[in-house]
Backbone as CSV, one residue per row, in Angstrom:
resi,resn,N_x,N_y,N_z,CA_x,CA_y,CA_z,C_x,C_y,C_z
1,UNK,28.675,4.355,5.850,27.573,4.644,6.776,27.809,3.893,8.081
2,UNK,27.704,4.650,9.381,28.448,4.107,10.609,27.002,3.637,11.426
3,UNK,25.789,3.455,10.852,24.773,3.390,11.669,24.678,1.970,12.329
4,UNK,24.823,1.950,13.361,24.478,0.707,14.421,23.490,-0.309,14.102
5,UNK,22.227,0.211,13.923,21.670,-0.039,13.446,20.953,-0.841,11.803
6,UNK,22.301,-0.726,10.545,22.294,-0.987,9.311,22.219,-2.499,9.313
7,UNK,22.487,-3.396,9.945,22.098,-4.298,9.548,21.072,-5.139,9.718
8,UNK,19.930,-4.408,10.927,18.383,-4.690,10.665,17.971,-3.386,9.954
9,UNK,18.290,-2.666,9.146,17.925,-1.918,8.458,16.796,-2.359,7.147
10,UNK,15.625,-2.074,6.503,15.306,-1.917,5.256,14.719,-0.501,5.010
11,UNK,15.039,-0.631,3.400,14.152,0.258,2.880,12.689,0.168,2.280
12,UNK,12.092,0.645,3.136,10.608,1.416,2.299,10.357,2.316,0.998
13,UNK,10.214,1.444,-0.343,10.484,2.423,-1.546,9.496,3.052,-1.335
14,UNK,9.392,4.029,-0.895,8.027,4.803,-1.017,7.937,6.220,0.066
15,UNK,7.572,7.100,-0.504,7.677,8.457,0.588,6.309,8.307,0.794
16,UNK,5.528,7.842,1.002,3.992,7.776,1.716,4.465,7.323,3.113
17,UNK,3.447,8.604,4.095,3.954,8.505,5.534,3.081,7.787,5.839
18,UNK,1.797,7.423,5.634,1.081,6.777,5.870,1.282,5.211,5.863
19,UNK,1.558,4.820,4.812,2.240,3.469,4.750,3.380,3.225,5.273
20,UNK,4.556,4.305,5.677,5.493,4.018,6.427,5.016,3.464,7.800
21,UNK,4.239,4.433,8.374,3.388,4.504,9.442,2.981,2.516,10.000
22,UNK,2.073,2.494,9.023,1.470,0.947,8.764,2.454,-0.001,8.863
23,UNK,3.427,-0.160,8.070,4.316,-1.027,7.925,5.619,-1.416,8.809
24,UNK,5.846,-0.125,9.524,6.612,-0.039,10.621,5.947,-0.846,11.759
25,UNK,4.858,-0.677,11.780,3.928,-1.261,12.997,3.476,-2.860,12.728
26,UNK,2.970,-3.033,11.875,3.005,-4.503,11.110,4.262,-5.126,11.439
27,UNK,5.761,-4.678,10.711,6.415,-5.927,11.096,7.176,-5.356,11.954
28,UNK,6.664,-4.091,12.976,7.811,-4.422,14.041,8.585,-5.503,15.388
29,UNK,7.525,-6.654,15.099,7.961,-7.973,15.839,9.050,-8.229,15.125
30,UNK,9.468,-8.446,13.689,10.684,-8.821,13.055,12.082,-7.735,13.516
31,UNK,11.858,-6.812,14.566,12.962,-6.625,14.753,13.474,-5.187,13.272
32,UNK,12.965,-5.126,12.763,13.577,-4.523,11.433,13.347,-2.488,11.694
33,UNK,14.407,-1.923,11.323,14.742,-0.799,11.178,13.989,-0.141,9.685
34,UNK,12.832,0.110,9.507,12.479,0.138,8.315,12.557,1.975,8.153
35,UNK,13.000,1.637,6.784,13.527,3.807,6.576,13.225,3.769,5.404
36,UNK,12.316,4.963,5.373,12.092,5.866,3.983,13.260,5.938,3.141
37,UNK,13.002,5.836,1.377,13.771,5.670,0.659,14.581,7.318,0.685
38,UNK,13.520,8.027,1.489,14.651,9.936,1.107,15.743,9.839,1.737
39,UNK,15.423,8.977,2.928,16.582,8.724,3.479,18.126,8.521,2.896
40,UNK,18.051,7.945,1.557,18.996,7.495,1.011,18.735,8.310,-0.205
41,UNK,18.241,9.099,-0.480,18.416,9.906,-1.830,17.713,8.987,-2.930
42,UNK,16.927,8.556,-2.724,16.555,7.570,-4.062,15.519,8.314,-4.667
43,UNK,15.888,8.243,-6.430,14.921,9.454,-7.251,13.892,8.884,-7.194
44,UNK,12.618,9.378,-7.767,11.271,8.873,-7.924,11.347,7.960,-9.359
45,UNK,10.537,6.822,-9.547,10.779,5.559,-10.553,9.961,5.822,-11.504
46,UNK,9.578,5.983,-12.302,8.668,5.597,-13.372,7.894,4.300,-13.139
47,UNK,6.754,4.051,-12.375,5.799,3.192,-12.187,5.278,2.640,-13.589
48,UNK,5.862,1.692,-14.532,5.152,1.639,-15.742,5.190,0.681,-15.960
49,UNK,4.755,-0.483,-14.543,4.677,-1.952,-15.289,3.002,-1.460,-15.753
50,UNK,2.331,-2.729,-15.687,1.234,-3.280,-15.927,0.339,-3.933,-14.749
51,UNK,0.981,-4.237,-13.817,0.058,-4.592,-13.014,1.108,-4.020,-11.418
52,UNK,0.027,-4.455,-10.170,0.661,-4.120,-8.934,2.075,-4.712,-8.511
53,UNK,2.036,-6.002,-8.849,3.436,-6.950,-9.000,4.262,-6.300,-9.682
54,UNK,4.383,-6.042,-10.756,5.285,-5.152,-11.642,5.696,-4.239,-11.066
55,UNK,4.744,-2.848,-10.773,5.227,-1.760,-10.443,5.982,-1.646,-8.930
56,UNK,5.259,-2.714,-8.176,6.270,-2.851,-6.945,7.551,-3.380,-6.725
57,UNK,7.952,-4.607,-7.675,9.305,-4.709,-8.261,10.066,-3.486,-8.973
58,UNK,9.618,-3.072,-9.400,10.319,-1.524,-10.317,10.733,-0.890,-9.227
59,UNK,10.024,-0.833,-8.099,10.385,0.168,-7.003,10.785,-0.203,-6.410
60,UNK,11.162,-1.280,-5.550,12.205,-2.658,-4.563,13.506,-2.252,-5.444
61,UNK,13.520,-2.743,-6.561,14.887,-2.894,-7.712,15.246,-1.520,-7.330
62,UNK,15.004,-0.402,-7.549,15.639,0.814,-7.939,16.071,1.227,-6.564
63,UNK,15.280,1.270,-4.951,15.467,1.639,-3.670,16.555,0.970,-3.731
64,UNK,16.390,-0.512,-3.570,17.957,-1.240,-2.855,19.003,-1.097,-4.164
65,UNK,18.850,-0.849,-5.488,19.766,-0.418,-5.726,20.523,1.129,-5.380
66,UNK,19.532,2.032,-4.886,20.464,2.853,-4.756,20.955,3.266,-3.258
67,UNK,20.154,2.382,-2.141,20.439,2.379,-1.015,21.656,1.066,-0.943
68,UNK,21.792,0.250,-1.425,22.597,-0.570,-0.919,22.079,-1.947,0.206
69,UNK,20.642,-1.705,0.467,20.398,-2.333,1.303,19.099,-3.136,0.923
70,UNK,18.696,-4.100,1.588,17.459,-4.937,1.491,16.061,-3.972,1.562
71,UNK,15.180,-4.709,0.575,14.311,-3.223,0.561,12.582,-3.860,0.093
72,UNK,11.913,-3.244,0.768,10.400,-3.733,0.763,9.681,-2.511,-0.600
73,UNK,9.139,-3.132,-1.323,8.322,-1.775,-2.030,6.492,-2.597,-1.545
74,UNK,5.746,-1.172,-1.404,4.571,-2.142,-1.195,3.955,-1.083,-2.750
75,UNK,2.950,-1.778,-3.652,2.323,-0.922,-4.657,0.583,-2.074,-4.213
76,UNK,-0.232,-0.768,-3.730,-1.792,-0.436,-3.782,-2.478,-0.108,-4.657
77,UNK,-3.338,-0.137,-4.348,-4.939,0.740,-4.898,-6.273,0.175,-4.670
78,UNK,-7.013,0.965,-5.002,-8.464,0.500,-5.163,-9.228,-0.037,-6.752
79,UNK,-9.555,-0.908,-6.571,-10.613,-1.357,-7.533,-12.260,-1.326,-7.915
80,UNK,-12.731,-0.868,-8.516,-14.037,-0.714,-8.556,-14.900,-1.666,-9.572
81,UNK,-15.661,-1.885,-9.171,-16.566,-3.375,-10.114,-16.936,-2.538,-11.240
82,UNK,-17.943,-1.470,-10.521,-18.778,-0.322,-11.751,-17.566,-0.005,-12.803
83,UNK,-16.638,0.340,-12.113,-15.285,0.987,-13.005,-14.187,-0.058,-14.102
84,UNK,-14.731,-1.305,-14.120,-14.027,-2.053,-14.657,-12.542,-2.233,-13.721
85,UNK,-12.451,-2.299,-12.784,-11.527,-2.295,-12.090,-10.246,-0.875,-11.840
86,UNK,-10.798,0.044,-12.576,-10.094,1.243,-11.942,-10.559,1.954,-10.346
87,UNK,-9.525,3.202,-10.286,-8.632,3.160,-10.871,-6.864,2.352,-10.667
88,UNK,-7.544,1.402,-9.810,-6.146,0.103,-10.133,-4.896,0.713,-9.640
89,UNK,-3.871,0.449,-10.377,-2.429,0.441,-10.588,-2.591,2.465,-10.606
90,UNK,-3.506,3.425,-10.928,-3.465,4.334,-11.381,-3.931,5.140,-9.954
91,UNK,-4.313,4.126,-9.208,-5.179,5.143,-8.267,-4.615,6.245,-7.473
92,UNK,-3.055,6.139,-6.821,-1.789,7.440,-5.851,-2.712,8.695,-7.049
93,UNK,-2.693,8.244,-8.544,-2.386,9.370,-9.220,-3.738,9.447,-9.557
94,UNK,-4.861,8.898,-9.628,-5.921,9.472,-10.508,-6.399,10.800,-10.528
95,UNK,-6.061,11.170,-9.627,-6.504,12.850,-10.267,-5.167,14.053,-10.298
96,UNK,-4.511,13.577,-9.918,-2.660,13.917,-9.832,-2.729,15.492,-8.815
97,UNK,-3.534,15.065,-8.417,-3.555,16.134,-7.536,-3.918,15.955,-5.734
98,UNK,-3.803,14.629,-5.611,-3.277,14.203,-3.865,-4.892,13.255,-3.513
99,UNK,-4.737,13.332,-2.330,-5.687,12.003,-2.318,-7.033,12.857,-1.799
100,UNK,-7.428,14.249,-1.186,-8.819,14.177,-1.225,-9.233,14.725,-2.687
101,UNK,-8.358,15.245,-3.692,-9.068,15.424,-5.655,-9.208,13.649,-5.365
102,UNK,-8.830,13.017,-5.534,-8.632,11.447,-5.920,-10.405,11.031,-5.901
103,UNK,-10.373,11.766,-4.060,-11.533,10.795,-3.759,-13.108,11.654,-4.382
104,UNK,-12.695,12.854,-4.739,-13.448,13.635,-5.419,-13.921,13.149,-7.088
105,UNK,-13.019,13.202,-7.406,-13.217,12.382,-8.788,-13.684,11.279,-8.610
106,UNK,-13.079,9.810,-7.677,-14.433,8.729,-7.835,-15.719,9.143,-7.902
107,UNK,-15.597,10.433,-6.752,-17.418,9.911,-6.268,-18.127,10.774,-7.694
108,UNK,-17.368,11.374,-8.374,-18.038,11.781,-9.840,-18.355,10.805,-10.579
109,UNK,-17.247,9.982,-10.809,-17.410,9.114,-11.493,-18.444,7.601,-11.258
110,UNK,-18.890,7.946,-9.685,-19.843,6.688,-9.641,-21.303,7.504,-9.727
111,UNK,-21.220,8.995,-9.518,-22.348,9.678,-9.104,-23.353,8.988,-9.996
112,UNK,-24.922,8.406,-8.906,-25.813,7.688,-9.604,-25.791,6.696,-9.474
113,UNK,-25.003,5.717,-9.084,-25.114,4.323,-9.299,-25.178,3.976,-7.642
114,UNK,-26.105,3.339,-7.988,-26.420,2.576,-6.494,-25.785,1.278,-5.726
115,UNK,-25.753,1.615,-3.993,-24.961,1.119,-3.021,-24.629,-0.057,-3.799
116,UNK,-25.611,-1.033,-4.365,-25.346,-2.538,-4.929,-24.668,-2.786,-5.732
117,UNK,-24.377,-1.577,-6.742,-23.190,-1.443,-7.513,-21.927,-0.899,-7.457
118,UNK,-21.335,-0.810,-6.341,-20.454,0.073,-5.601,-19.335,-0.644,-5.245
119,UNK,-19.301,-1.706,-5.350,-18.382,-2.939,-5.092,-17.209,-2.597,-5.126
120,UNK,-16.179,-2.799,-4.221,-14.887,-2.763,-4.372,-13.823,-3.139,-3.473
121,UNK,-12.467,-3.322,-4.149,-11.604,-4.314,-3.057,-10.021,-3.398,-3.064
122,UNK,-9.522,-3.404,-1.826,-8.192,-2.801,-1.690,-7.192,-3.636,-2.442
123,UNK,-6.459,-3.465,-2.460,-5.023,-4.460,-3.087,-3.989,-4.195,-2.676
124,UNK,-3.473,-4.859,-2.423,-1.657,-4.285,-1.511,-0.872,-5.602,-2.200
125,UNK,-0.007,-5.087,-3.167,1.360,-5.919,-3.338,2.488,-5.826,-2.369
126,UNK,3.410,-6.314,-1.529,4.073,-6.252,-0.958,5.638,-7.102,-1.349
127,UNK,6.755,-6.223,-1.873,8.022,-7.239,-2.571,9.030,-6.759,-1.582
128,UNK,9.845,-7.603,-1.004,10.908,-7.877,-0.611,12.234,-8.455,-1.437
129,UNK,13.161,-7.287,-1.551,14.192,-8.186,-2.306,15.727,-7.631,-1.479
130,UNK,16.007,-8.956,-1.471,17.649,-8.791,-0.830,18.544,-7.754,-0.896
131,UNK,18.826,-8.139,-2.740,19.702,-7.048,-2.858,18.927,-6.509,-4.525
132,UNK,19.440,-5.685,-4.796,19.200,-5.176,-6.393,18.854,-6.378,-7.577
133,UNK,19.548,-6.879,-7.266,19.649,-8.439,-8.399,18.906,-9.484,-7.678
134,UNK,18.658,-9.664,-6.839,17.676,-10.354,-6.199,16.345,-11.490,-7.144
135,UNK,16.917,-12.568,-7.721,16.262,-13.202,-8.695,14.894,-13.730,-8.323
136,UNK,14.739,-14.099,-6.803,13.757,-14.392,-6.438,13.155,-13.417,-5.130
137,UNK,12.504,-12.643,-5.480,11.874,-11.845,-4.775,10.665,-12.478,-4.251
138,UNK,10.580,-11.812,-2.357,9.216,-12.296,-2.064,8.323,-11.435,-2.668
139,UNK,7.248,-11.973,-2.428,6.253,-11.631,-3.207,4.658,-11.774,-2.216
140,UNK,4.262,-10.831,-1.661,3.433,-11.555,-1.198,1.682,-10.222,-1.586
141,UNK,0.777,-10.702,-1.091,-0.544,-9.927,-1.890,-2.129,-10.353,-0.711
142,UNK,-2.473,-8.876,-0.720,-3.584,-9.246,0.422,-4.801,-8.232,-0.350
143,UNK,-5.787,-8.864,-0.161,-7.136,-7.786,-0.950,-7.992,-7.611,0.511
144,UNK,-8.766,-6.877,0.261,-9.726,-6.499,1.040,-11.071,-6.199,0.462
145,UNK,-11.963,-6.356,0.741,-13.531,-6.641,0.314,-14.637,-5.335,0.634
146,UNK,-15.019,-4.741,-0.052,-16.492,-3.677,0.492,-16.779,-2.693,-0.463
147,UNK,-17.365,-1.366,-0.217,-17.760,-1.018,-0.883,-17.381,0.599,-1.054
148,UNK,-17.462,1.569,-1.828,-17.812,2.825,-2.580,-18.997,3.472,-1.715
149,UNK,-18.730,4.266,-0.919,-19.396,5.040,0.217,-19.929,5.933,-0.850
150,UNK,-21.280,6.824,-0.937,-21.596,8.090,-1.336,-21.642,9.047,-1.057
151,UNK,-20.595,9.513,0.298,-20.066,10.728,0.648,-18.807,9.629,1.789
152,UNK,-17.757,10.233,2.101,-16.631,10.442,2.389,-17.052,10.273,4.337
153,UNK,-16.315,9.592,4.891,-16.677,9.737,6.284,-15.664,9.207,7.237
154,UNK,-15.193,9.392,8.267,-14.235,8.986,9.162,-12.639,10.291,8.655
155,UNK,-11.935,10.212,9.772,-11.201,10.922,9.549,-9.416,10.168,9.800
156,UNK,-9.245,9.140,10.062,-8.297,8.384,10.287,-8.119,7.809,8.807
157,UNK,-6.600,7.111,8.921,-6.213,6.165,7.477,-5.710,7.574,6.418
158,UNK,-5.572,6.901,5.004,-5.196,8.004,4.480,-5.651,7.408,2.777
159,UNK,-5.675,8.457,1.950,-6.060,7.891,1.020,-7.224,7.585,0.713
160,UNK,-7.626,6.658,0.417,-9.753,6.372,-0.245,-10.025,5.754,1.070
161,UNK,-9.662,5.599,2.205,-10.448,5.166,3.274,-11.360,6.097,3.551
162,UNK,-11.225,7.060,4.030,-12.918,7.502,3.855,-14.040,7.161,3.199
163,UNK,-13.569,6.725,2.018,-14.908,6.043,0.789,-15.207,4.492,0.678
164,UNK,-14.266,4.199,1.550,-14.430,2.641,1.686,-15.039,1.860,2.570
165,UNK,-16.800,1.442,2.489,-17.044,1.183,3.606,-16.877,-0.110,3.719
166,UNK,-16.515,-0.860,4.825,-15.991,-2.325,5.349,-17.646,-2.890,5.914
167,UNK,-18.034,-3.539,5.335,-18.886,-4.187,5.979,-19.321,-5.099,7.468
168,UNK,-18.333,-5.610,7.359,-17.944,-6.346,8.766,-18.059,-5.101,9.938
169,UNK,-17.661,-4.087,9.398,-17.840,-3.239,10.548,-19.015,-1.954,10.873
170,UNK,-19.263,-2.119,9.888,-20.196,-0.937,9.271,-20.039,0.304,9.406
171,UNK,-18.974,0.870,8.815,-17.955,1.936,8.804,-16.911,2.128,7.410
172,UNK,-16.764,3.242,7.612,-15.922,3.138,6.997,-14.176,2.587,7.272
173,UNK,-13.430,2.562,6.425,-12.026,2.270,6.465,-11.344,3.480,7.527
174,UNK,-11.794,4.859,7.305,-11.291,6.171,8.077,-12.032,6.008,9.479
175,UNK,-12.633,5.562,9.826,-13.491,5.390,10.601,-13.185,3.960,11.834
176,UNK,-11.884,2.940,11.476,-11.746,2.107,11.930,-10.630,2.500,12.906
177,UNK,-10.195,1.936,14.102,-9.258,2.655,14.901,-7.686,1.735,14.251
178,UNK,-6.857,2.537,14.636,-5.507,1.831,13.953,-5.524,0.234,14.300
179,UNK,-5.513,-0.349,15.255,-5.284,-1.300,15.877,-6.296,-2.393,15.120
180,UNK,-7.996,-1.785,14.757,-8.376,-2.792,13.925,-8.171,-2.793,12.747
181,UNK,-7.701,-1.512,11.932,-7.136,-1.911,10.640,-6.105,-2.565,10.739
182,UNK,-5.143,-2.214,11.276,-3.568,-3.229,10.671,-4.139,-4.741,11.532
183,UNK,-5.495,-4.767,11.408,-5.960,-7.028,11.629,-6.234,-7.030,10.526
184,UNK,-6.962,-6.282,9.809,-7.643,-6.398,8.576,-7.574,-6.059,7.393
185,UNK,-6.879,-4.892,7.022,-6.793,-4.469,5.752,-6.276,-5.387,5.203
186,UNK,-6.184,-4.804,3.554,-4.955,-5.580,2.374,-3.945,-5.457,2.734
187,UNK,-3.218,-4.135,3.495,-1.968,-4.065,3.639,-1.680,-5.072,4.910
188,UNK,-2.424,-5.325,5.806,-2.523,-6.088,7.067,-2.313,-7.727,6.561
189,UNK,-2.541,-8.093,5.548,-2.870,-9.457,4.952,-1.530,-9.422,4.274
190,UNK,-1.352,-8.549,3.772,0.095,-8.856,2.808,0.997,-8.913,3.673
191,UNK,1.237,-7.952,4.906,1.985,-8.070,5.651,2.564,-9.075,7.440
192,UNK,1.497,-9.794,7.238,1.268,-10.814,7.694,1.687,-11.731,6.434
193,UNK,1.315,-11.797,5.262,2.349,-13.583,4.300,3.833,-12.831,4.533
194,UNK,4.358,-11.612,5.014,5.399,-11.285,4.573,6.349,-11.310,5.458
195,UNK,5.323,-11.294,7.043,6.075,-10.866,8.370,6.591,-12.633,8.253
196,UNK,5.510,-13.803,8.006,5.411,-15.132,8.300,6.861,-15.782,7.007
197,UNK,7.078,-14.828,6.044,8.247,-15.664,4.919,9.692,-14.961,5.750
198,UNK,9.395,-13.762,6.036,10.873,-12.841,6.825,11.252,-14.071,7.904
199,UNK,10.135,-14.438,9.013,10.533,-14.954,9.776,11.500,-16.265,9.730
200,UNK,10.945,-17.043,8.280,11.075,-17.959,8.207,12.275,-18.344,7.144
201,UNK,12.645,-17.184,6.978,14.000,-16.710,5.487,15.679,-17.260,6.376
């Protein structure tokens, strides 16, 4: 590969444009060339740890192994208090049918329960690993705080931001302009411990 560019190169395990989107912008002070894993032909992983840490290592390991190169996996979701913390680690897929079924099915599943019980927090794992074998992977993790909207609102972000209202702002997550989410989200927090360990690697 003759690209000029390959050695601020990483990979993004993940074909979500949305998070490419995010993450490109987050650490583009580090200088870094960050590229979708299609880029490099990398198959889709079997997500089957147990928690967000897990499944985002599964996906770091398998990108830079088959890209060859240093590689970020970030693994999300939403948590719900009412829900016992689903749907978690499950949420890309809870209704396996893309993210506005997703956000359709929560609001079934909370239908009835009131604003006070609506509680819920983003999660963003964020792993950095060198190479494939990479024994010590960064590791870094940002949550975010609010609540389970009872209808869907804002049209920005991607994913359950529409249903997520942020208190601090009194809005929703879809509803926040780019510039104040990537201060605030989970993914904004993880990527900030991550931009601050890159720098300092």
């Amino acid at each position: 590969m003759s690209n000029p560019d390959i050695k601020h190169s990483v990979v993004l395990a993940s074909g979500n444009a949305g998070k490419l989107r995010e993450l490109t912008d987050l650490l583009a002070p580090l200088g870094l060339r960050l590229q979708p894993q299609s880029n490099f032909d990398v198959p889709e992983v079997a997500e089957d740890g147990l928690s967000f840490v897990e499944n985002a290592i599964i996906k770091a390991r398998a990108a830079a192994r088959h890209s060859g190169l240093p590689c970020i996996a970030d693994d999300s979701g939403i948590e719900v208090d009412y829900l016992n913390g689903a749907p978690g680690i499950h949420s890309a897929r809870y209704s396996a049918h893309g993210d506005e079924a997703n956000n359709k099915k929560l609001l079934r599943a909370l239908e009835g329960v009131p604003e006070s019980r609506r509680g819920a927090r983003f999660q963003c794992v964020l792993v950095y690993m060198r190479h494939a074998l990479d024994p010590t992977p960064l590791i870094c993790q940002g949550a975010w705080e609010g609540r389970i909207l009872l209808d869907p609102a804002g049209e920005h972000g991607f994913g359950y931001d529409p249903l997520f209202y942020v208190p601090e702002h009194r809005c929703s997550s879809a509803q926040l302009s780019k510039d104040v989410k990537n201060r605030i989200s989970h993914r904004a927090q993880a990527s900030a411990l991550l931009y601050n360990a890159l720098r300092s690697h």
